[in-house]
C-alpha positions as CSV (number, residue, x, y, z in Angstrom):
1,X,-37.4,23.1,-25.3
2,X,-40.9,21.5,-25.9
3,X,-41.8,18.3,-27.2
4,X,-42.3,19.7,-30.4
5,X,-39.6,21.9,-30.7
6,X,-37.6,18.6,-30.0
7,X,-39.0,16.4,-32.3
8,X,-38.4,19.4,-35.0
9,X,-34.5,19.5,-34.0
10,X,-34.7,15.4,-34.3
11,X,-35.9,15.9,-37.8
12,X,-34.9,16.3,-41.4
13,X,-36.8,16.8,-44.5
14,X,-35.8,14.8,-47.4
15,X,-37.0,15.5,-51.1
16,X,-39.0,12.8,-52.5
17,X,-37.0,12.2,-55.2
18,X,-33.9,11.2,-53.1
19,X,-35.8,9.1,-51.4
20,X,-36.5,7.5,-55.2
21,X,-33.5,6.9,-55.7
22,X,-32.9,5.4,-52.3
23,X,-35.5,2.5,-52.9
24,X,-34.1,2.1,-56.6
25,X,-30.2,1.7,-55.6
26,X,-31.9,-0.8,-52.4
27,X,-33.6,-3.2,-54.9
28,X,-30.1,-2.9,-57.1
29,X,-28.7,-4.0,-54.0
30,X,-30.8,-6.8,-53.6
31,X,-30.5,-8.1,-57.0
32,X,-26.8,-7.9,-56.5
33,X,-26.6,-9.5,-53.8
34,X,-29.4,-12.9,-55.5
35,X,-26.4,-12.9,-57.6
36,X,-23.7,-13.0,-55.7
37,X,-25.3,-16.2,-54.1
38,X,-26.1,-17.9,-57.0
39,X,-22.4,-17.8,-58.0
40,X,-21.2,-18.9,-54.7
41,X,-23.7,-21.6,-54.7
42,X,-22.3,-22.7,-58.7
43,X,-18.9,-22.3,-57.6
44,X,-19.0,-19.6,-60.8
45,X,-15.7,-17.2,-60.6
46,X,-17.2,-14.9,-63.0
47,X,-20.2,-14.5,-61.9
48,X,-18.9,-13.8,-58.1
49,X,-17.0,-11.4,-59.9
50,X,-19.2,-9.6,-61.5
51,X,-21.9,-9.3,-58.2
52,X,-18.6,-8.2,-56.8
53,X,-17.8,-5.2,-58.8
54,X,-21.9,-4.3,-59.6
55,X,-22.2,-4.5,-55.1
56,X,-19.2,-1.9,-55.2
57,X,-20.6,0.5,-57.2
58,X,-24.2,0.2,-55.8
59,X,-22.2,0.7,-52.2
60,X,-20.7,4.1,-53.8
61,X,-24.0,5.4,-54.8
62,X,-25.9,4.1,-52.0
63,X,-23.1,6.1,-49.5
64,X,-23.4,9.5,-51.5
65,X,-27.0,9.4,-51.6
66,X,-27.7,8.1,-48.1
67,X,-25.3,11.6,-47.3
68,X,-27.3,13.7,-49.1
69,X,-29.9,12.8,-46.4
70,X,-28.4,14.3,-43.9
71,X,-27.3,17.8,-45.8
72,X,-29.0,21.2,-44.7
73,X,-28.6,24.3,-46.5
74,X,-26.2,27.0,-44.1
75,X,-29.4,29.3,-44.5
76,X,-30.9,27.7,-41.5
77,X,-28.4,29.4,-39.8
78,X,-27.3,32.4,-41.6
79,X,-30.5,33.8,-41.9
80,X,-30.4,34.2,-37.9
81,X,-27.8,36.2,-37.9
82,X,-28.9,39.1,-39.6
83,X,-31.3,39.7,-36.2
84,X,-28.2,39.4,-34.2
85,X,-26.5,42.2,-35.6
86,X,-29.0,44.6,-35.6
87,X,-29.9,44.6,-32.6
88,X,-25.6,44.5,-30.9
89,X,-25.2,47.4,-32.7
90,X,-28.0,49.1,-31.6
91,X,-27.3,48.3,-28.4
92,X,-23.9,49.6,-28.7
93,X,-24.7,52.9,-30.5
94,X,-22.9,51.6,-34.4
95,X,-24.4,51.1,-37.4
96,X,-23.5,47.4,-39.2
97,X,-24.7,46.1,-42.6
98,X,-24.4,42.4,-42.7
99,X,-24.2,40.4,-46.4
100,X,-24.8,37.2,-46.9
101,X,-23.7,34.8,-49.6
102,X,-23.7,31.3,-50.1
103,X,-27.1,30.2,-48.8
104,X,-27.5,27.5,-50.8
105,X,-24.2,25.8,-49.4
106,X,-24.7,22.7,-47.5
107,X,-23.5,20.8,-44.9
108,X,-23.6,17.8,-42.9
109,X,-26.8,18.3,-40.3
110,X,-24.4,17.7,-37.2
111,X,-22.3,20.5,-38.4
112,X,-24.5,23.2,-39.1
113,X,-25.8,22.6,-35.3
114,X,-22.0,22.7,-33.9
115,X,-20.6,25.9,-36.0
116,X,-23.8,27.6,-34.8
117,X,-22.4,29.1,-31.7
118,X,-18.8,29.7,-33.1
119,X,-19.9,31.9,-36.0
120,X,-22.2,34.0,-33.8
121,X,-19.4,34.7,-31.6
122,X,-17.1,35.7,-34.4
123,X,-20.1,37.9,-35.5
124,X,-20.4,39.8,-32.2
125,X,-16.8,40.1,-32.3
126,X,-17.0,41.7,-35.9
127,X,-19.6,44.5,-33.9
128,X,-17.9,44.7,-30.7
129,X,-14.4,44.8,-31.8
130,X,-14.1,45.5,-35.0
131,X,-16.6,47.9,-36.3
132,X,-15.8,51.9,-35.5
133,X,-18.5,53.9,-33.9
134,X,-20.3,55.8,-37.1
135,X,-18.2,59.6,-36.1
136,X,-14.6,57.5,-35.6
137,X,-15.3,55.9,-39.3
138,X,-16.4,59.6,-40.7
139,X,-13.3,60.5,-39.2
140,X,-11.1,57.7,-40.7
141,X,-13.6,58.6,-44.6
142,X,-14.8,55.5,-44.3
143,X,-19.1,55.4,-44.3
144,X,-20.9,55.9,-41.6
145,X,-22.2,52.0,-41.6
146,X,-19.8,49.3,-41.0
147,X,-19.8,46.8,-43.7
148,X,-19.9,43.0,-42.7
149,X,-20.1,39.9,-45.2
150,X,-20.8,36.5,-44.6
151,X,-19.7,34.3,-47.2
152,X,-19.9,30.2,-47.9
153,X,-18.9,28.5,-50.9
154,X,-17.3,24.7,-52.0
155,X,-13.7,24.6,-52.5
156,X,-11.3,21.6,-52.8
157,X,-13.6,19.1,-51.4
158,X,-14.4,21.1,-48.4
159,X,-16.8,24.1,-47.3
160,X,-15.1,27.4,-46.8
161,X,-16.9,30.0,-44.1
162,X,-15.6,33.7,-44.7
163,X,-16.3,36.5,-42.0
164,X,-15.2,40.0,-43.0
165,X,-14.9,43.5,-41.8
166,X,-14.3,46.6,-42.9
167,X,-13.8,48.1,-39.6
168,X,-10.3,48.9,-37.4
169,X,-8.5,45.6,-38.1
170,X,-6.3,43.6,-35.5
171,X,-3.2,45.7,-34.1
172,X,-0.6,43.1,-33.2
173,X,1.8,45.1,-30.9
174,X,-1.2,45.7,-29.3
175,X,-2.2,41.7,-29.1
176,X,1.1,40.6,-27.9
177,X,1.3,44.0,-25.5
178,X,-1.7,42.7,-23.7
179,X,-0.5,38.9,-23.5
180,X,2.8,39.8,-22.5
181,X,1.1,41.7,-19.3
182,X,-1.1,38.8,-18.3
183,X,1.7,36.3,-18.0
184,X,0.9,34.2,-21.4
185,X,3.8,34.8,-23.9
186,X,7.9,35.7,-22.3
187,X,9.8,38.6,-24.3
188,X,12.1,36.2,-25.6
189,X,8.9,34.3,-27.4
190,X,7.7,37.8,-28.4
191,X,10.8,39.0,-30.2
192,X,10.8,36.1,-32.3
193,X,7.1,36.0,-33.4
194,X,5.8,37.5,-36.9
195,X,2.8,39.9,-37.4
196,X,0.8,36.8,-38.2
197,X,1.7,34.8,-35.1
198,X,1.0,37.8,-32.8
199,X,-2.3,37.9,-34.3
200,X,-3.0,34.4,-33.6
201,X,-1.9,34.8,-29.5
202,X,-6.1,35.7,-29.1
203,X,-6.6,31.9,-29.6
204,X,-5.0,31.4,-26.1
205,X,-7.5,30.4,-23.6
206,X,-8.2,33.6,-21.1
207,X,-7.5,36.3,-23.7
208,X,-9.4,39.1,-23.9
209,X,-8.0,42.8,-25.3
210,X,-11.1,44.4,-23.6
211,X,-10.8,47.3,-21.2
212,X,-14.0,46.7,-19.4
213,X,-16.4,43.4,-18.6
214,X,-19.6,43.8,-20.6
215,X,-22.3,40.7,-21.9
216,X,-20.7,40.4,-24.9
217,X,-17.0,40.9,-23.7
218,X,-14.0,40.6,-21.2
219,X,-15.3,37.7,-19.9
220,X,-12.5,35.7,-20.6
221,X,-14.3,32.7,-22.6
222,X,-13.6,33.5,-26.5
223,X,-11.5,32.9,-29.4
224,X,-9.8,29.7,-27.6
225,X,-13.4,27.9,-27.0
226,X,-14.7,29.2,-30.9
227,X,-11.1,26.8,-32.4
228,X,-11.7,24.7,-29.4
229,X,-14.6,24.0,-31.2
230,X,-14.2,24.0,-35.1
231,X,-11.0,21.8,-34.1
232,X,-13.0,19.3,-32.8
233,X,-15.4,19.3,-36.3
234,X,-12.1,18.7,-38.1
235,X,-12.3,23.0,-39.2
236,X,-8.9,25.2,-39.9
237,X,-9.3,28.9,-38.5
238,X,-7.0,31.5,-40.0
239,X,-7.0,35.5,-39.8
240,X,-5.9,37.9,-42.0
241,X,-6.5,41.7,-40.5
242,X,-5.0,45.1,-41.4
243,X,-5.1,48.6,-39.4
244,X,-7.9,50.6,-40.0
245,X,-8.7,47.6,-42.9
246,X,-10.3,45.0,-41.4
247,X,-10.0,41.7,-40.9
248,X,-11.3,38.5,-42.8
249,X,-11.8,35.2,-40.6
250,X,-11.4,32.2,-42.5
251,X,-12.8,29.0,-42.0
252,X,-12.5,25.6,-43.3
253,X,-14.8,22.5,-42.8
254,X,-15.5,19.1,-43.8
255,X,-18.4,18.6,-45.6
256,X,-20.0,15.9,-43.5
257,X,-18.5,14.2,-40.3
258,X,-19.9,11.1,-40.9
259,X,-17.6,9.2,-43.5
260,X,-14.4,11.2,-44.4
261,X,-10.9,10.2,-46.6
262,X,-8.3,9.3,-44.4
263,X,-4.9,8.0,-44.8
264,X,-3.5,4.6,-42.5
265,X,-0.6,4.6,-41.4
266,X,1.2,2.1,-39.4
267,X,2.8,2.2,-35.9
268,X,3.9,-1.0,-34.4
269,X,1.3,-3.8,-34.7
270,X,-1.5,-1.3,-34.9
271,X,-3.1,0.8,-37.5
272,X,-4.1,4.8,-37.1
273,X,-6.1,7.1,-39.6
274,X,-5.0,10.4,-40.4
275,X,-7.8,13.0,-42.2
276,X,-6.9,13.9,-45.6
277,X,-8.5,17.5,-44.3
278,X,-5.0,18.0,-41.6
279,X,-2.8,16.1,-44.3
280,X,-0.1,18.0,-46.4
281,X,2.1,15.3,-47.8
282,X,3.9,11.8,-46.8
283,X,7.8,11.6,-47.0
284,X,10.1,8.5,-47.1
285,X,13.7,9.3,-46.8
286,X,15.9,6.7,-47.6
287,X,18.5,5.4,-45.4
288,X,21.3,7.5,-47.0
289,X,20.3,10.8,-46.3
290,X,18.8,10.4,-42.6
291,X,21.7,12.0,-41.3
292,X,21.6,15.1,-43.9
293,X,17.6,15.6,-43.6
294,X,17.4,14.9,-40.1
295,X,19.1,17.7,-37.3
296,X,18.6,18.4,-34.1
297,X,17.4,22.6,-32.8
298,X,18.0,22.4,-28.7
299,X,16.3,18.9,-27.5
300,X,14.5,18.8,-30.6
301,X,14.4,17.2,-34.1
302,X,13.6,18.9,-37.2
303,X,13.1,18.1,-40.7
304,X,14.6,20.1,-43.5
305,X,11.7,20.3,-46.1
306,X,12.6,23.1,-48.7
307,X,14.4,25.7,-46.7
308,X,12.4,25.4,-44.1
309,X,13.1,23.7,-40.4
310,X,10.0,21.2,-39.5
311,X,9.1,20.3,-36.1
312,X,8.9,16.0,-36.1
313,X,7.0,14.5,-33.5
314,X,7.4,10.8,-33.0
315,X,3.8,8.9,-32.4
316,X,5.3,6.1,-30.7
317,X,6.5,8.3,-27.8
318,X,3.7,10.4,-27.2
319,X,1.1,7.8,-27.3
320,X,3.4,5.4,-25.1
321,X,3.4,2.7,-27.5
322,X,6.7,0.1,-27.3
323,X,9.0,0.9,-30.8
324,X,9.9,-2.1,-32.3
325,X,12.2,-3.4,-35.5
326,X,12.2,-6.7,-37.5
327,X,16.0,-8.0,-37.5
328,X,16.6,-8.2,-41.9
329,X,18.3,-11.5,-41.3
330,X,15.9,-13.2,-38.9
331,X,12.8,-11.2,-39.5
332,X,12.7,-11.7,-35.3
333,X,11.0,-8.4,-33.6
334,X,12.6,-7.0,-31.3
335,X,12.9,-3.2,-29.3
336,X,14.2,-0.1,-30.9
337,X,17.3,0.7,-29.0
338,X,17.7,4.6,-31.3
339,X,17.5,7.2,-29.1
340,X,17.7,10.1,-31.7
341,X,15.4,9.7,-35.3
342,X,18.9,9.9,-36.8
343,X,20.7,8.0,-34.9
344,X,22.0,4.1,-35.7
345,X,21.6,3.2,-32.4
346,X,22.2,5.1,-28.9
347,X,25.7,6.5,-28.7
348,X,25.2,6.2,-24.7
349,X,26.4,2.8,-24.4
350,X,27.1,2.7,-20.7
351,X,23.4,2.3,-20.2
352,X,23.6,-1.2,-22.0
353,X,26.3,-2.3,-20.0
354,X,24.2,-4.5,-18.1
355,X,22.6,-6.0,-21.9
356,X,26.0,-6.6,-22.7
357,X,27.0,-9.1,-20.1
358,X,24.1,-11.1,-20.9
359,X,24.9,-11.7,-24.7
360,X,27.6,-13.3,-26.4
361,X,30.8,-11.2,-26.6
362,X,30.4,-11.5,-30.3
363,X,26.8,-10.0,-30.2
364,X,28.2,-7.4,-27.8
365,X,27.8,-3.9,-29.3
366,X,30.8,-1.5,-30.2
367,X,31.1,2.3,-30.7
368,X,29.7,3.9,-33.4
369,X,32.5,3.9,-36.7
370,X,33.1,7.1,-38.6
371,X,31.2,5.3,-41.2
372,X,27.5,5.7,-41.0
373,X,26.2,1.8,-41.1
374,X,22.1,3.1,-41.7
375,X,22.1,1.6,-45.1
376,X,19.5,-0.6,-45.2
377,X,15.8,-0.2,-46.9
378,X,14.3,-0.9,-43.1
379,X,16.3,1.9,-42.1
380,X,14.6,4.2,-43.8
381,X,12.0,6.6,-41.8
382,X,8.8,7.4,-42.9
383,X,7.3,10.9,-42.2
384,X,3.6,12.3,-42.3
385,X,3.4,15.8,-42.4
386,X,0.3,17.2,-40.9
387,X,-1.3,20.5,-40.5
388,X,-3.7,22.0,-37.8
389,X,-4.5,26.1,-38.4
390,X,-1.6,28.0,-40.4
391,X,0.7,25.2,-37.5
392,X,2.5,22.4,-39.8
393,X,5.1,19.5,-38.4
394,X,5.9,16.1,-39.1
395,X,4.7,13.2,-37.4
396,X,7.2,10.1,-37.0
397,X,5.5,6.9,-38.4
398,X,6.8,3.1,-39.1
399,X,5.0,3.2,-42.5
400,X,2.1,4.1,-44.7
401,X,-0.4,1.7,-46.1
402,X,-3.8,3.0,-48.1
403,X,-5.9,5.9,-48.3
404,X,-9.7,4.9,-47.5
405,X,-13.0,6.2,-46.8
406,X,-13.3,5.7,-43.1
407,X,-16.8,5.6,-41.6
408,X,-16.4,7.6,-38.3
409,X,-17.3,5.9,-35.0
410,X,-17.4,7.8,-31.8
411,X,-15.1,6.8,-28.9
412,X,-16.8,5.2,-26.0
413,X,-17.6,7.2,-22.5
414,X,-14.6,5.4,-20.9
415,X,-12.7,6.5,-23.2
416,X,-13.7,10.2,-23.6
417,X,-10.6,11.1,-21.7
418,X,-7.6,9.5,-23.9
419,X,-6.2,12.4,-25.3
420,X,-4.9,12.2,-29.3
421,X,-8.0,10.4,-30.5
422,X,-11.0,12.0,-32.9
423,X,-12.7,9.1,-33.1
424,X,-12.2,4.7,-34.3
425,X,-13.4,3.2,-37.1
426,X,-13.1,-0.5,-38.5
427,X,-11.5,-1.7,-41.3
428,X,-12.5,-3.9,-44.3
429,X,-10.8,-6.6,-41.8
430,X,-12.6,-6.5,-39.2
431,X,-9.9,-4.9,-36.8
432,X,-10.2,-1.4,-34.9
433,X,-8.1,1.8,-36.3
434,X,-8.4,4.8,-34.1
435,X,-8.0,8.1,-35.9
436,X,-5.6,10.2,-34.7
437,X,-6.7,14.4,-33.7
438,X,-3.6,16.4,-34.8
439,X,-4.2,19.5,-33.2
440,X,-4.6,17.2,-29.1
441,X,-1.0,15.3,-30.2
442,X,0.6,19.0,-31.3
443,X,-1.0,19.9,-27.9
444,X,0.3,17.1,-25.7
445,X,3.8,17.8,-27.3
446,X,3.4,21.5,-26.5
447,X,4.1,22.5,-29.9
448,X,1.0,24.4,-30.5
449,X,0.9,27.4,-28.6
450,X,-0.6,29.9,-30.0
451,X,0.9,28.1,-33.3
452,X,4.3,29.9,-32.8
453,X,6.6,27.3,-32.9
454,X,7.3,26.8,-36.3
455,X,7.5,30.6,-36.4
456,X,10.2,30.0,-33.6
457,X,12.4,27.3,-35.1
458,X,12.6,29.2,-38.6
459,X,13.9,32.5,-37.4
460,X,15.7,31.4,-34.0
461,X,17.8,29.2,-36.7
462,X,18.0,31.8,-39.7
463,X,21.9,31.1,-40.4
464,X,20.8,27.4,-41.0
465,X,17.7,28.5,-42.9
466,X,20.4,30.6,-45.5
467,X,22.7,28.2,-45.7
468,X,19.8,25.8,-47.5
469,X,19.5,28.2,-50.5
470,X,21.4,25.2,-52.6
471,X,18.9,22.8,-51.4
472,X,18.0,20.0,-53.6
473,X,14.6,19.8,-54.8
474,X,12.4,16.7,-55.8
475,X,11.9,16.5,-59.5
476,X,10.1,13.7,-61.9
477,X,12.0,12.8,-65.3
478,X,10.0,11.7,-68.2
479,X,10.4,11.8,-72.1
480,X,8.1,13.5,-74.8
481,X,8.4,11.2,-77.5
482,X,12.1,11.9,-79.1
483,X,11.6,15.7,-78.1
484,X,13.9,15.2,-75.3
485,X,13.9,15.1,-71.6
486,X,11.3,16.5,-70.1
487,X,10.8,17.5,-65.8
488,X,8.1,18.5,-63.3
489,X,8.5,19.4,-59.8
490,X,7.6,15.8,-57.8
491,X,5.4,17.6,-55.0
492,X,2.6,19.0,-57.9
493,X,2.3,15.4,-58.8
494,X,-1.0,13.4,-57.8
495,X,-0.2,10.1,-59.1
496,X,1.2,8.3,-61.7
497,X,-0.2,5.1,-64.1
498,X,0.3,3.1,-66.7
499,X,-2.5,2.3,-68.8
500,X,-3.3,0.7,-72.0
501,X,-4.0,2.2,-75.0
502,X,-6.9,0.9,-76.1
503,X,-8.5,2.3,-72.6
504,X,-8.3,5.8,-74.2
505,X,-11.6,7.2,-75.3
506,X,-12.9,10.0,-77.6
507,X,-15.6,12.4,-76.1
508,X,-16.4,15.7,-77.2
509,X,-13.5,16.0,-79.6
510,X,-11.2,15.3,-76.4
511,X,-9.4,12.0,-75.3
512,X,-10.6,11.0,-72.1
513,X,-10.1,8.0,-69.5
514,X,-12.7,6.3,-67.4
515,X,-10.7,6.7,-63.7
516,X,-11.8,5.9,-60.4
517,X,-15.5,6.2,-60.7
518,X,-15.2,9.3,-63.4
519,X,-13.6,10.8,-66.5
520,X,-10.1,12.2,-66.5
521,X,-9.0,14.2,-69.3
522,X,-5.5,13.2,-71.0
523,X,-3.3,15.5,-72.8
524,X,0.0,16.1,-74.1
525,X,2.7,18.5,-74.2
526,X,2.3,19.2,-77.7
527,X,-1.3,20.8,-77.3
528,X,0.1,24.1,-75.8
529,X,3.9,24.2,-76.4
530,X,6.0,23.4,-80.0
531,X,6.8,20.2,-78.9
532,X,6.0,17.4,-81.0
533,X,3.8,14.4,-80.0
534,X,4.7,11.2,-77.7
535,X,4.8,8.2,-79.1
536,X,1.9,5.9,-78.3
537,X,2.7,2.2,-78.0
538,X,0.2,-0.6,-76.2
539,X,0.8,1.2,-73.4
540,X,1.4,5.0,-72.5
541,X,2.4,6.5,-69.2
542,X,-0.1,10.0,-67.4
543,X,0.9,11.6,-64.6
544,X,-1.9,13.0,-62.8
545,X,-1.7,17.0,-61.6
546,X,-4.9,17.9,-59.1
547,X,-4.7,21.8,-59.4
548,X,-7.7,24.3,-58.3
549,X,-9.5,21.0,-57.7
550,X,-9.2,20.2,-61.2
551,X,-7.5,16.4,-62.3
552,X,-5.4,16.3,-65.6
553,X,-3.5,13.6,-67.0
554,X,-0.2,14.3,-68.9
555,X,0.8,11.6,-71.6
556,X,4.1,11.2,-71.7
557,X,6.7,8.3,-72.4
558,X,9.4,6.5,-70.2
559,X,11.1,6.1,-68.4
560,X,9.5,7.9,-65.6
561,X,12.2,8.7,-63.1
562,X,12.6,10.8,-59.6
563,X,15.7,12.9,-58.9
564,X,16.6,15.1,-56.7
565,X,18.7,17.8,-57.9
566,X,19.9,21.9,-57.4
567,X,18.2,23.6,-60.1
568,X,20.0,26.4,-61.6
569,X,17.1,27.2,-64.7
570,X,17.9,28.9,-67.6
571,X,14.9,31.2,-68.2
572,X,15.9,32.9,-71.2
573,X,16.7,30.3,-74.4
574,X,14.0,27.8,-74.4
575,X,11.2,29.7,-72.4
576,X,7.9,29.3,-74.2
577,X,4.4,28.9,-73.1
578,X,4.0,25.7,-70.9
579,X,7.7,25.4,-70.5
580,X,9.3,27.6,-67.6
581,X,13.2,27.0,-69.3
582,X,15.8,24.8,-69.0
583,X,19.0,23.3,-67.2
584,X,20.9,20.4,-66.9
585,X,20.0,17.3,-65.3
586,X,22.0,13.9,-65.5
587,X,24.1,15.1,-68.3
588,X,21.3,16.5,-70.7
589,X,19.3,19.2,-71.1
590,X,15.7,19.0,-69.7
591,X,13.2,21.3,-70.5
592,X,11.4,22.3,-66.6
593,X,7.3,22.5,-67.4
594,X,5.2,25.3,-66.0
595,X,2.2,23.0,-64.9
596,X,0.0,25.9,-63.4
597,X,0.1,27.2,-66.8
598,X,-0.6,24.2,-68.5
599,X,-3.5,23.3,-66.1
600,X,-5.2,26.8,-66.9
601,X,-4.7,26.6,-70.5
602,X,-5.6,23.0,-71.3
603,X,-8.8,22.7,-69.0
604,X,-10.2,26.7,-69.0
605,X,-10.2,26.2,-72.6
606,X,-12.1,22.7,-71.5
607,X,-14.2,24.7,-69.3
608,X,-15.1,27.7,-71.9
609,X,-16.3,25.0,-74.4
């Protein structure tokens, strides 16, 4: 590369106007801050307030346009693919059309130069593997010209990459055939594998369904380096591919790499973030129903989570960290002595024989009673369950604390080797959390091969799997005025507050509510079903819904309750638009409400207007 070249690559161009607004929010910043002086200096509370809360949202601003800096449009790299499949195909005697869409997307700078490579690889593989030669597509009346589209475009916070064929699709008898024969999978791991996880056995390093060794093929260095690769950016790879079809890549990435929303949890004495991007949800389960939620498949714990067995992996013991407990009555630390998650303590207790002789007989402890003695709040385990590809367990914590906006830092050489890390960042106290890669710890677990093992625990178990078809489900209980009792399924819920009345604002017609930094829109039942209104005091419960990336609040009255309960629905006497039907929880009929529907109907009509 030339000096120029590299000063070029070293470069960004930045519209004038951003940079405007950079030196505005600067001297905001330093008016702020005069302030903030002068009331330390007086000893003022309100002022330091106020230069408080004005610094915060001048930091907010600041961030998002300092990050606009650093976003490119994806045409600086889509529009050099268009050369590369022109001339593969050529070169192999086909005919390919590639589309493009989403141009205008951006992303981070650092990203755009790292999904380079991957995305021209899935390309060639689109030509080489995919696409028919033009007389086998005639044959199959398809047109003579494969078809391939390219496709970006924003959803849920993230950037979504879409690479699609229309040529022979992905035949996974054929897949599995292949890495059966070089020693990867066992028949035994075969016959229990779905269409979709046979599909995903190319991500395993050294595959290669080629019959020859060309440039572009064979060589045995594919799919695992291109998710090798969009792991490491934080990306989720998933494939979707019928016979004679095609197939459609997914990909999904974070929009910059910089700063991203993380969740800390805690783990001993020391704090870890989790990206929002692999998080699916956080579980506590009380003390009282460790022992139902908790079993045991082989060597194994799993996690019933609506009919479905969860693989749990305990942080402590894969990043070698000591597991500690504080003693209720003394608040004195001291080591975990359970062997199983759902265990009391260790039923082995001729290994403590030698800790017995050196307490006092009345400290000594005694066989495990019929009754279960895990009682206690501190007993109750807290579970994160992450997600890396279409590959989902739970990950073992000792608690959760807040979710923040992390400002990635990268680990240091002498620590590129420790396995389980993405990155460290520091927190508002001045302490280091390191943030924890959840594909490497599903890896150093061995859970993630060729993301079968979920796959393997739901239909190696399938007797237990049936027998969870009266499984309880999570619901939240609230009132609607005197209209009755009124429930929504706890997992669509986003959050819940409490907020004065007078807070509520009229715009456009539409009561609104200023909420972290924007407007959320408040509604009630009544707008779309026959129910009546709430009643409004000083101060009114919302439950927030984030659906299709849209926020809602739901006005409704306490109290606000969470039960857990078998629902047997009666969809036939109360069913009306926004309400799914009925049944019978804690002695009184509750009418179940369709969210999706109200969602749809509440804010498209928003979004017409």
């Amino acid at each position: 590369m030339s000096e120029d070249q590299a000063r070029q690559a070293g470069s960004l161009r930045v519209n004038v106007h951003l940079l405007d607004s950079l030196m505005t929010l600067a001297g905001e910043l330093v008016l702020s801050r005069n302030q903030l002086t002068q009331g330390i200096s007086t000893s003022n509370a309100r002022t330091v307030e106020v230069a408080g809360q004005r610094i915060d949202l001048i930091t907010s601003e600041l961030q998002e346009a300092i990050m606009r800096t650093r976003m490119q449009p994806l045409a600086n790299v889509f529009d050099k693919f268009g050369r590369i499949v022109r001339d593969l195909s050529l070169s192999q005697d086909k005919k390919a059309e590639l589309s493009i869409h989403g141009n205008e997307v951006e992303l981070d700078k650092t990203i755009i130069e790292a999904i380079q490579e991957p995305l021209t690889h899935l390309l060639r593989n689109c030509v080489d593997h995919g696409i028919e030669k033009p007389e086998i597509r005639l044959q199959k009346n398809k047109p003579d010209a494969g078809a391939i589209k390219l496709k970006a475009f924003h959803e849920a916070g993230q950037v979504n990459i879409e690479i699609e064929d229309d040529g022979k699709g992905m035949d996974p008898e054929a897949i599995a055939a292949s890495a059966l024969g070089k020693g990867m999978v066992s028949e035994t791991e075969l016959l229990t594998m779905g269409t979709r996880e046979k599909i995903n056995l190319i991500f395993l390093p050294g595959f290669s369904t080629a019959q020859q060794v060309t440039d572009v093929s064979g060589q045995g260095a594919g799919m695992d380096v291109v998710k090798a690769n969009l792991d490491r950016l934080g990306g989720i790879t998933d494939i979707e591919s019928v016979i004679d079809k095609g197939t459609r890549i997914r990909i999904k990435l974070p929009l910059t790499l910089a700063i991203i929303p993380s969740q800390i949890i805690s783990l001993g004495r020391e704090r870890y973030a989790i990206p929002q991007v692999n998080l699916d949800e956080l579980i506590r389960i009380p003390a009282a129903q460790v022992k139902e939620r908790i079993e045991r498949v082989g060597n194994a714990p799993v996690l019933r989570l609506r009919g479905v067995l969860l693989p749990i992996l305990n942080l402590a013991e894969i990043l070698g960290i000591l597991r500690t407990y504080k003693d209720p009555a003394t608040g004195e630390e001291k080591p975990e002595r359970r062997i199983n998650i759902a265990d009391r303590r260790s039923p082995d207790l001729s290994s403590r024989a030698e800790e017995n002789t050196k307490t006092d007989t009345s400290e000594k402890l005694q066989p495990r009673k019929n009754k279960d003695r895990r009682y206690r709040a501190e007993s109750a385990i807290h579970i994160a369950v992450v997600s890396t590809g279409t590959f989902r367990y739970g990950l073992l914590v000792d608690g959760f604390m807040d979710s923040e906006e992390i400002v990635v830092k990268p680990l240091g050489r002498h620590l590129t080797g420790c396995k389980g890390y993405a990155g460290a960042t520091i927190m508002g106290d001045g302490r280091v959390a390191l943030i924890l890669d959840v594909a490497s710890l599903a890896a150093m677990a061995s859970l993630s091969a060729a993301d079968t093992s979920a796959s393997h625990l739901h239909q190696a178990h399938g007797d237990k799997i049936k027998s969870l078809k009266d499984d309880k489900t999570a619901l939240l209980l609230f009132r609607n005025g005197e209209q009755g009792q009124c429930a929504v399924p706890l997992d669509l819920v986003e959050r819940i507050e409490r907020i004065r009345a007078a807070d509520i604002e009229y715009a456009g017609g539409r009561r609104v509510l200023q909420y972290r930094g924007g407007s959320l829109p408040l509604h009630e039942l009544g707008e779309c079903t026959s129910l009546g209104p709430i009643s409004v005091n000083e101060e009114v419960d919302v439950i927030v819904f984030r659906i299709d990336g849209r926020e809602m609040g739901l006005m409704v009255n306490g109290p606000v309750d969470a039960v857990e309960v078998t629902i047997e629905m009666d969809q036939r006497t109360l069913k009306q638009p926004g309400i799914m039907g009925s049944m019978i929880v804690n002695s009184r009929t509750t009418l179940m409400v369709d969210i999706f529907t109200l969602v749809r109907t509440l804010l498209g009509s928003a979004v017409d207007a």
